[in-house]
N, C-alpha and C positions, 0 to 999 in steps of 0.2 A: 389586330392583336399581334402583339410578337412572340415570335417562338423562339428557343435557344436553339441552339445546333448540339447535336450528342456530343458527349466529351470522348467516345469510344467505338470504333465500327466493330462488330464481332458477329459469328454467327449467331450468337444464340446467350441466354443467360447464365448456362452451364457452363458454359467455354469460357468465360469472364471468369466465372468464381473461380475454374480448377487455375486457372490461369495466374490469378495474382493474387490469391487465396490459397497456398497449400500447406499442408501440415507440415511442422516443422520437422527435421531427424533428428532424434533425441540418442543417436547414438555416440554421437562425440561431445553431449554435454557430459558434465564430473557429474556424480552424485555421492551425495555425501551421506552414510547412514546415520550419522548423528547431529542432533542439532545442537552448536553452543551458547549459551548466554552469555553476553556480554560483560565483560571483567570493568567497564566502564559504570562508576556507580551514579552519577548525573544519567547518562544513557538507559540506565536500568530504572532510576526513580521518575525518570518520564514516561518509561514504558509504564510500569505502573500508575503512573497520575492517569496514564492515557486510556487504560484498560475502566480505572476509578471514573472517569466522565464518560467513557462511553456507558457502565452498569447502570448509571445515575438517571443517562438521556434515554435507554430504552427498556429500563425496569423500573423506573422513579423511587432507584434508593435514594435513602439519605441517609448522606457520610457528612454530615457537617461541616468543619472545618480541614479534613484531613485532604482531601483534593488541593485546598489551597496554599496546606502546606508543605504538599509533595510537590507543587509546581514552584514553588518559591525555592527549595530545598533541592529539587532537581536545574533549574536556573539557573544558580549560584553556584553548582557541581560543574556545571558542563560549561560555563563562564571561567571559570580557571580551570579544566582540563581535568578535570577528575573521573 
């Protein structure tokens, strides 16, 4: 039977993880206290189609036709740059 060879020599499985595993410093990330929405209205009417299908696949609304014509209407927005 063939065996692999370890991809790693280490003491131990703790010293692995602290090793190439560390938490990241979050003090030279920006934070930003406000969130902006998008000024892009193709950008913005996808978000919403997208929000629409996901409600649809895990509460079984039905929105009839309005999904398909936020996706056609979002499309055609962000196809010429709107």
């Amino acid at each position: 039977m063939f065996h692999a060879a370890p991809l790693f020599i280490s003491n131990g499985p703790d010293q692995f993880m602290h090793r190439h595993f560390e938490r990241a410093n979050a003090i030279g990330l920006p934070q930003n206290d406000v969130m902006t929405i998008t000024k892009n209205l193709g950008m913005l009417l996808l978000a919403i189609y997208l929000i629409c299908v996901g409600l649809v696949g895990l509460v079984g609304l039905s929105l009839g036709i309005v999904p398909a014509i936020l996706a056609i209407v979002a499309g055609i927005l962000i196809l010429i740059g709107r």
